[in-house]
N, C-alpha and C positions, 0 to 999 in steps of 0.2 A: 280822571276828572270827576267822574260817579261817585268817588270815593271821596273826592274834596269836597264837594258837592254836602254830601250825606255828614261830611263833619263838620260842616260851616253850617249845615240846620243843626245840629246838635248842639253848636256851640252859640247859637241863639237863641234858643230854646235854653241852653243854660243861662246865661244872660237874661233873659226877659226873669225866668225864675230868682235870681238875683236879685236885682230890681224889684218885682212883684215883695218881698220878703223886706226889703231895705224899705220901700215904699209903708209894708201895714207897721212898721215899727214906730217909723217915722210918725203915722196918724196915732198910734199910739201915745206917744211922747207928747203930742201937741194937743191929744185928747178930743181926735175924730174916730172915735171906735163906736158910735152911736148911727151910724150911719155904715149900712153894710155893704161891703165890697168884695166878690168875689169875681177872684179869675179862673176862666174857663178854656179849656184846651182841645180841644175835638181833633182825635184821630181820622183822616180822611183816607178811605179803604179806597185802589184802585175801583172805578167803577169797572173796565172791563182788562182785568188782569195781563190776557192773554196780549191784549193790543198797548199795555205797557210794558209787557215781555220783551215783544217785537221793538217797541223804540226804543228800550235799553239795548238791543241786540243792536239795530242800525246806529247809536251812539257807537257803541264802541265796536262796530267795525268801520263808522269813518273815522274812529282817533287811533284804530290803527293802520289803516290806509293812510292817513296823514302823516303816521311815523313813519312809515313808510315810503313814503316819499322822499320824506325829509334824510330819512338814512342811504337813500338812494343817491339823493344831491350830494351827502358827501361824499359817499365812497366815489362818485365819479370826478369831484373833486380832488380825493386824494391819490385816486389811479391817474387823472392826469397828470399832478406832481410828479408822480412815481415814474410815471413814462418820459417826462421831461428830466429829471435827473438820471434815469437809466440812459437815455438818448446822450447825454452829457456824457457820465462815467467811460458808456462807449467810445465816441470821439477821441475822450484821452487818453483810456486807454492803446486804441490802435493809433495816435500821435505818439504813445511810449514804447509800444512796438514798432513802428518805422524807426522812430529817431534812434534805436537799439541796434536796428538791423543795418540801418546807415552808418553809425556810430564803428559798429561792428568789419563791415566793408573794409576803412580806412585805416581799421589797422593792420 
């Protein structure tokens, strides 16, 4: 999520620059270049690094406690299925060993 995060700023950041370019071209062409406009971008430094450490750390250890979970729901969804068709398999199986061993009697 950090990661998509950190490419959807980047990719707005390319866009605005886009924009910004397509923009002075534009005043350009139309002959507003007498009037100055510049864009400013200011890099903004953690103020206290350590305590944005810490909430990157607790992000993603609850987005992996939340896979976690989530991996959890399914395996015990899929171990129920499993035990349900193993329960099945069984049943038929020993309905194919009696009806064998009956079968077998009568002759």
């Amino acid at each position: 999520m950090r990661q998509a995060e950190g490419y959807s700023d980047r990719q707005l950041l390319s866009n605005l620059l886009i924009a910004w370019r397509d923009l002075k071209k534009l005043r350009e062409l139309q002959g507003y270049t007498s009037t100055p406009l510049r864009l400013q971008i200011h890099k903004e430094d953690a103020e206290d690094p350590a305590a944005e450490i810490a909430a990157w750390e607790e992000e993603i250890r609850n987005e992996v406690d939340e896979l976690e979970e989530e991996y959890q729901e399914e395996y015990n969804e899929q171990l129920e299925e499993y035990s349900k068709k193993l329960d099945l398999w069984r049943k038929r199986r020993k309905a194919l060993v009696w009806l064998h061993t009956t079968c077998n009697v009568f002759l």
